[in-house]
C-alpha positions as CSV (number, residue, x, y, z in Angstrom):
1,X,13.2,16.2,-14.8
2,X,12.7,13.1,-16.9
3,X,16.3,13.0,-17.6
4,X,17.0,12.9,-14.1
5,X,14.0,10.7,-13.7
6,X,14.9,7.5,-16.5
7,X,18.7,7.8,-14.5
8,X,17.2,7.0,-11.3
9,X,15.1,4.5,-13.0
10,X,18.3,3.1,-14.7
11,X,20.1,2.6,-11.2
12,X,17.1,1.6,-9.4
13,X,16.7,-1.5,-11.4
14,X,20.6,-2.3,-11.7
15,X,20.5,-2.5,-7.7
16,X,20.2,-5.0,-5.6
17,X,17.8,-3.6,-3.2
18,X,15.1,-3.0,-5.7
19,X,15.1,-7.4,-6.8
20,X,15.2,-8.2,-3.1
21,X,12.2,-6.8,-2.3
22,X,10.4,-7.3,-5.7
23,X,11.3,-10.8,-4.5
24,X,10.1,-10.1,-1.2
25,X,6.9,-8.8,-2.5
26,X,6.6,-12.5,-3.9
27,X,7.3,-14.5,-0.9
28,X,5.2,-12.1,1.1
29,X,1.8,-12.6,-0.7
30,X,1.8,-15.4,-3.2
31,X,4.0,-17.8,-0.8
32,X,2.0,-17.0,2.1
33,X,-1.3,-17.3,0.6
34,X,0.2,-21.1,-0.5
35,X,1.2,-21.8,2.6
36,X,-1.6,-20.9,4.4
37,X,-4.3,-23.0,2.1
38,X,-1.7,-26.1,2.2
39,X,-2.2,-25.5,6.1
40,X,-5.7,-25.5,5.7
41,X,-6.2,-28.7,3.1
42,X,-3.8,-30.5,5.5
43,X,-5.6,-29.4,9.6
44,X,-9.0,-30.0,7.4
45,X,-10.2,-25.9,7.9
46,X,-14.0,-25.4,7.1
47,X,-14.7,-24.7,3.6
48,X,-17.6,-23.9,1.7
49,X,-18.3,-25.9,-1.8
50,X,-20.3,-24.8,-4.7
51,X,-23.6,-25.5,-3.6
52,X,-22.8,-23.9,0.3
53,X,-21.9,-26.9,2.0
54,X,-19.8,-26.6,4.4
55,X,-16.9,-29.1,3.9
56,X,-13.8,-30.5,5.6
57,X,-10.6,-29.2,3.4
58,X,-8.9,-32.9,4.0
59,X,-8.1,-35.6,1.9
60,X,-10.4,-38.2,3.4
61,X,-13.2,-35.7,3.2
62,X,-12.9,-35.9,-0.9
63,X,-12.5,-31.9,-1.1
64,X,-10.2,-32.1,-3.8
65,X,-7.7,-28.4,-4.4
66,X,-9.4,-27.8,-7.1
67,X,-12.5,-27.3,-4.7
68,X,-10.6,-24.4,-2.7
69,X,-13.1,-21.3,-2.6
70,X,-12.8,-17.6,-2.1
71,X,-15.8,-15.2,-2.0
72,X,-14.2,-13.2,-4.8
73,X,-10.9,-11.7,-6.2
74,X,-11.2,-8.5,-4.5
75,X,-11.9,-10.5,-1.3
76,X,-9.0,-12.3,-1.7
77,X,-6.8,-9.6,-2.3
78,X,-8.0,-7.1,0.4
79,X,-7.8,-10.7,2.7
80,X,-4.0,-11.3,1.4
81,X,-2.4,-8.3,3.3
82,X,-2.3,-5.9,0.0
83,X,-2.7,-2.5,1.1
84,X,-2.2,0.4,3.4
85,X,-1.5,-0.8,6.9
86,X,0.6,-3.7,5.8
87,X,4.0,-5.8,5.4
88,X,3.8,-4.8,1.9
89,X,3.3,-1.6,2.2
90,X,6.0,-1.1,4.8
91,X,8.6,-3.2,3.0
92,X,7.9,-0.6,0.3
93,X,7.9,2.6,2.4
94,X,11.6,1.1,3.9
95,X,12.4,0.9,-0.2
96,X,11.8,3.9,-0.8
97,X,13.3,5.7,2.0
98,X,16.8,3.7,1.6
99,X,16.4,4.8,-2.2
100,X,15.9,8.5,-1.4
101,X,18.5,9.0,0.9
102,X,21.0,7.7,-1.0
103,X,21.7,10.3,-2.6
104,X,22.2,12.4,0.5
105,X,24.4,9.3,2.0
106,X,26.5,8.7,-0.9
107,X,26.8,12.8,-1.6
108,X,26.0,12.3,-5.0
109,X,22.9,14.9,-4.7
110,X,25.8,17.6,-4.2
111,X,26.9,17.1,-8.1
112,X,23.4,17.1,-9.3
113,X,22.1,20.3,-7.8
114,X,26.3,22.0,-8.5
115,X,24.9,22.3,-11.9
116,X,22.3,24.5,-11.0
117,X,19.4,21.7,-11.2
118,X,16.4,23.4,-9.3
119,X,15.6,22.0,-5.6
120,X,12.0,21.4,-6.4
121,X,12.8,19.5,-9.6
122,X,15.2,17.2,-7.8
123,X,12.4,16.8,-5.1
124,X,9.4,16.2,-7.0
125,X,11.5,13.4,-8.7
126,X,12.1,11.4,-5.6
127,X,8.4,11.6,-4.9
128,X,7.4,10.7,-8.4
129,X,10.0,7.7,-8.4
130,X,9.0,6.7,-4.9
131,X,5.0,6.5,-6.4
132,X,6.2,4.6,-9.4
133,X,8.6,2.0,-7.2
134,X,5.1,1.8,-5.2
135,X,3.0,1.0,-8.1
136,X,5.4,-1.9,-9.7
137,X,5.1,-3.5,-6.3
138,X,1.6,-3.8,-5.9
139,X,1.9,-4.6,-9.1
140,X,3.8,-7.5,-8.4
141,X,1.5,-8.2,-5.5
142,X,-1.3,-8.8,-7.3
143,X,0.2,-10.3,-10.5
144,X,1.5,-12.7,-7.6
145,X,-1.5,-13.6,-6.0
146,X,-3.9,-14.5,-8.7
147,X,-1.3,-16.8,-10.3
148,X,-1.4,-18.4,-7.3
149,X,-4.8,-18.5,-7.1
150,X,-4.7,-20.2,-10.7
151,X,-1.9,-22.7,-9.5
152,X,-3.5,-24.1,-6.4
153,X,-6.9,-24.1,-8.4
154,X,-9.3,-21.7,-6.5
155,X,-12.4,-20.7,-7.7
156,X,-14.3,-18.1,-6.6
157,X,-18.3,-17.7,-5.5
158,X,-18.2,-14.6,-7.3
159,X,-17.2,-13.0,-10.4
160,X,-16.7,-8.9,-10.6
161,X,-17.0,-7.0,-13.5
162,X,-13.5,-5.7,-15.1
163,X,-14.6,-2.3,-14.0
164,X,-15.0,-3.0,-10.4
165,X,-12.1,-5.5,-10.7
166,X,-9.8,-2.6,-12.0
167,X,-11.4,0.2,-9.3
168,X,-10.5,-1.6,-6.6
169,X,-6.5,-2.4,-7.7
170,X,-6.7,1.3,-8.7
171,X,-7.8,1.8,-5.0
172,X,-5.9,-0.3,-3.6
173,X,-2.5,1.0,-5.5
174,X,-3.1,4.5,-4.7
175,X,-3.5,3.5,-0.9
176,X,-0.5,1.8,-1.0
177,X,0.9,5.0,-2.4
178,X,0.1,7.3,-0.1
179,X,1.6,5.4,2.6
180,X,4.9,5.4,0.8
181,X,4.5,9.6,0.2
182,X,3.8,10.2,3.6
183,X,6.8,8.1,4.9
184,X,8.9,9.1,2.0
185,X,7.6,12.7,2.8
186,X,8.7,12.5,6.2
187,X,12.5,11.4,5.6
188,X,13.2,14.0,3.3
189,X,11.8,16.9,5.7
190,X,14.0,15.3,8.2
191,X,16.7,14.8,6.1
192,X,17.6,11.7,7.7
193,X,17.6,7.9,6.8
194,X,17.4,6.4,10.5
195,X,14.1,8.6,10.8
196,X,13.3,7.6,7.7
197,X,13.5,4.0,8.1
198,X,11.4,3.9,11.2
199,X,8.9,6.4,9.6
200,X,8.5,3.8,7.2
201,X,7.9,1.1,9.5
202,X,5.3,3.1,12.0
203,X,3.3,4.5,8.5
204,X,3.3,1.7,6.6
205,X,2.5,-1.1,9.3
206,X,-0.4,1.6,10.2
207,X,1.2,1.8,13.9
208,X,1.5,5.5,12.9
209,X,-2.4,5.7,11.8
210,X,-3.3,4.1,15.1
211,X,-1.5,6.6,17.3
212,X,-3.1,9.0,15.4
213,X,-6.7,7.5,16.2
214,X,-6.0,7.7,20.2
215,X,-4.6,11.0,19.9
216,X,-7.6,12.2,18.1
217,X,-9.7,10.5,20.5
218,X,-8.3,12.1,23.5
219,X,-8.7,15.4,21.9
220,X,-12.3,15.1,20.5
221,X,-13.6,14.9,24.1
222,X,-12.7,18.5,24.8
223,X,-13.1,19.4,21.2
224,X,-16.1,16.5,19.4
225,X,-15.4,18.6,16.0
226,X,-11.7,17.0,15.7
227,X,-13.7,13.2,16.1
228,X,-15.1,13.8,12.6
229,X,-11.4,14.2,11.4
230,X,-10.7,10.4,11.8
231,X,-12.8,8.6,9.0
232,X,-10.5,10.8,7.1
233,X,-7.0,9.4,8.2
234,X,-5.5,6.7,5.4
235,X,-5.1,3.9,7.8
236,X,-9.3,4.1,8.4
237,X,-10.2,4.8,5.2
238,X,-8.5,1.3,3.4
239,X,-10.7,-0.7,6.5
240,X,-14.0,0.6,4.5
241,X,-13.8,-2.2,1.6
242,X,-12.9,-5.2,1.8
243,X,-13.6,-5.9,-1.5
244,X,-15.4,-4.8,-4.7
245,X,-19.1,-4.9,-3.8
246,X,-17.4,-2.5,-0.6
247,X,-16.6,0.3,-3.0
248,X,-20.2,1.1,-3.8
249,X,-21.4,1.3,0.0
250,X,-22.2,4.6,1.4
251,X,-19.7,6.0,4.8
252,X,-21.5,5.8,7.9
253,X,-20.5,8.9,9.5
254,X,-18.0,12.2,9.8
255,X,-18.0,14.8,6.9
256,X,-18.2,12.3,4.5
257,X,-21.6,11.1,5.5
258,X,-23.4,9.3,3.0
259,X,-20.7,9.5,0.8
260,X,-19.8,6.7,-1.8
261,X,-16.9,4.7,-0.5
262,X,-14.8,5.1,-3.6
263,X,-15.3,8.7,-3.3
264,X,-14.3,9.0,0.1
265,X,-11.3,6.9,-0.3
266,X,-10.5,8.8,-3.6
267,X,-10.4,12.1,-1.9
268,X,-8.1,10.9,1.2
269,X,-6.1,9.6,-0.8
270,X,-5.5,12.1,-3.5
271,X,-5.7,15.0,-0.5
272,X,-2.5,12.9,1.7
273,X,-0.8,12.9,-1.6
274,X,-1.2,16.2,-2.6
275,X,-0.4,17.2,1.6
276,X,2.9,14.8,1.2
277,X,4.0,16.2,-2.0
278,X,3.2,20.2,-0.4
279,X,4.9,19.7,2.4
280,X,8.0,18.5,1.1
281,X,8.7,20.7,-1.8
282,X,7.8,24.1,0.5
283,X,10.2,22.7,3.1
284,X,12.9,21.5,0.4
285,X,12.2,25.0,-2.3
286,X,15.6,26.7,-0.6
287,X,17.3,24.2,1.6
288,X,20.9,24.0,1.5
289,X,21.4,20.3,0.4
290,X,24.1,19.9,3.0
């Protein structure tokens, strides 16, 4: 499997598709964040300065860039668009999918499993490949985003500890995973990369999760048990922080009552994972690869 694995890893990177949205990934967070405090500075957008005055961003009003706030760095990331339910992770679910079904497009997956290369091996390598293109992405993200931060010379009210600071990525990375699996998940069971794709787009822009809500809705008023399924969908659960302090609140209802936040977004996510991977490796275990 790791064989198979660093090949994969070897053409991934020697593509093009992988740099254009690495370079996506870029533009997406760190050129949008620029953009929107130039915007700011330039329409004079309410700020707040060290000592909680509320300022005018504007060069007449002395605020100079340096002066830019943000609550924290957490804040700023959750606030960026990093996560589940977002461009970047549906630019990375799309990534993944096009890189999955290559193999089937291109035939090459016909040599690999000629050799007598189990199904499940070959499967569970797509999924671990698709969680480690998702993870150098956010990655990316968030490398992106705080040397912006750094560049344009915000500071922030507040400072988190390394541990919180590191939860939260962690959090937020394996949201962003899950996302990807479910999509990725999806376009293998079908087998098809125009289902695929648009899997992709519905999971990972969370239209998918928000069908899901109204569905569950409609049922839950001839069944109210199904209602305490929702908190426990992936596109509610990343809404529950927005930022580091977040992870240490307690859920406010459903099964998870009372529950730590982390822990409840811990267990979804690890659960949709363990579902996504499940699902496709039962489905895949004896499928012809035709």
């Amino acid at each position: 499997m790791f064989n198979l694995l660093r090949s994969d890893l070897y053409r991934l990177v020697h593509g093009r598709k992988f740099w254009v949205v690495t370079a996506s990934v870029v533009l997406l967070t760190a050129g949008l964040l620029t953009t929107l405090m130039l915007l700011g500075a330039a329409t004079g957008a309410a700020q707040t300065d060290t000592d909680g005055v509320t300022v005018t961003a504007n060069a007449t009003s002395g605020l100079a860039a340096s002066a830019r706030m943000m609550d924290s760095h957490t804040a700023m990331l959750s606030s960026s668009g990093m996560g589940g339910g977002s461009m970047l992770a549906m630019f990375v679910a799309v990534l993944a999918v096009l890189v999955v079904m290559d193999d089937w497009d291109a035939g090459f997956v016909k040599n690999l499993l000629a050799g007598r290369r189990s199904r499940m091996v070959y499967a569970a390598d797509r999924l671990l490949l698709s969680a480690l293109l998702t993870a150098w992405n956010v990655a990316v993200a968030i490398a992106s985003l705080e040397l912006t931060c750094l560049a344009l010379g915000v500071r922030f009210r507040h400072a988190e500890s390394l541990g919180t600071y590191l939860a939260f990525c962690g959090l937020k990375t394996l949201g962003v995973i899950t996302f990807v699996m479910v999509a990725v998940a999806l376009a293998m069971i079908a087998r098809s990369k125009a289902f695929g794709v648009a899997a992709a787009v519905l999971v990972g822009a969370g239209v998918m999760g928000s069908l899901l809500n109204i569905v569950l809705s409609m049922i839950a008023a001839y069944a109210p048990w199904v209602g305490r399924l929702t908190p426990w969908l992936p596109s509610n659960t990343v809404k529950l922080y927005a930022d580091g302090a977040g992870l240490f609140a307690t859920t406010a209802g459903g099964v998870s009552l009372g529950m730590p936040v982390w822990a409840h977004a811990l267990i979804c996510f690890v659960g949709w994972i363990v579902l996504s991977v499940g699902a496709t490796l039962l489905v895949n275990r004896r499928r012809d690869v035709c």
